[in-house]
C-alpha positions in Angstrom: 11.8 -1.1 -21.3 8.4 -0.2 -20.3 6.7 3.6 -19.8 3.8 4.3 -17.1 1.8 7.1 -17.5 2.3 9.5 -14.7 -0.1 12.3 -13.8 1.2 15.5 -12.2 -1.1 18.0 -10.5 -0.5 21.2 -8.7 -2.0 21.8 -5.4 -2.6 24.6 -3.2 0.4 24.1 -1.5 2.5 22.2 -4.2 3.0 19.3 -6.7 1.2 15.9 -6.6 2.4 12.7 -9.0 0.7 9.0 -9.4 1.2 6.2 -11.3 -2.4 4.7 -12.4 -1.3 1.4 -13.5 1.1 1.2 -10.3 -1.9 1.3 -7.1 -0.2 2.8 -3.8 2.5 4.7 -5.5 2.3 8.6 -5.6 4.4 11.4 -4.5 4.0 15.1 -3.1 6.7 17.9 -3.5 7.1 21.7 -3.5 8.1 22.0 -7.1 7.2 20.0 -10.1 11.1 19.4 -10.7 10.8 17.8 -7.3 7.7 15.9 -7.6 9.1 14.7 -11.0 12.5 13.7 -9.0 10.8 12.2 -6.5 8.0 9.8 -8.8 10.6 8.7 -10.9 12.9 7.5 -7.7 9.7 6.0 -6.2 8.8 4.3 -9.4 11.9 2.2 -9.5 11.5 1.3 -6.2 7.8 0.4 -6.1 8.9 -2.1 -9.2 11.8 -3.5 -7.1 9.8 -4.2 -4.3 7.1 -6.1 -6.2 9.7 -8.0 -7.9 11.5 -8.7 -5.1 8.1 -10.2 -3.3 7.8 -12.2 -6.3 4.7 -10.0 -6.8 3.4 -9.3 -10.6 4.4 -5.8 -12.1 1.5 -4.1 -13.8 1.5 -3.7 -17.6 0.9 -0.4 -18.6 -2.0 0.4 -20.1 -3.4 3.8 -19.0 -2.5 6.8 -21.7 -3.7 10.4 -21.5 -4.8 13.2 -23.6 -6.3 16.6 -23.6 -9.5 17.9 -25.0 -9.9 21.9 -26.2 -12.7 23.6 -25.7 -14.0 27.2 -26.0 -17.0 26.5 -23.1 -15.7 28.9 -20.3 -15.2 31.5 -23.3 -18.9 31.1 -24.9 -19.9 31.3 -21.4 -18.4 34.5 -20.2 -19.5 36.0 -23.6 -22.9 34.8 -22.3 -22.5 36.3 -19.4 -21.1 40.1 -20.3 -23.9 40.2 -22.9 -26.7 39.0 -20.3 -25.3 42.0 -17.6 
């Protein structure tokens, strides 16, 4: 079984999903719960297609993390000193 990285963002006027490893393959939805429906249905079917065109499927090799950081507090403490 393999597991691609999927990135989810929120828009202004909803939810955004894509596959980096998978080029062309990204979805759009109202909710995440839909966006997450829909990637994961598109997903499977981007897959079949390329192995149905006897195209090669992507290894995944993209991973994600997140950073902390106390920048945009420092700043604003900056800021309300500075005023």
């Amino acid at each position: 079984m393999r597991e691609y990285l999927v990135i989810y963002e929120k828009g202004e006027s909803g939810w955004g999903a894509y596959a980096p490893d998978l080029p062309g393959l990204g979805a759009a939805g109202e909710t995440l719960d839909e966006v997450k429906q829909l990637i994961a249905e598109g997903l499977e079917l981007h897959l079949e297609s390329l192995l149905e065109h006897g195209d090669p499927v992507p290894e995944p090799h993209s991973h994600a993390g997140a950073v902390q950081t106390d920048v945009c507090e420092t700043w604003q403490r900056q800021l309300a000193k500075s005023a």
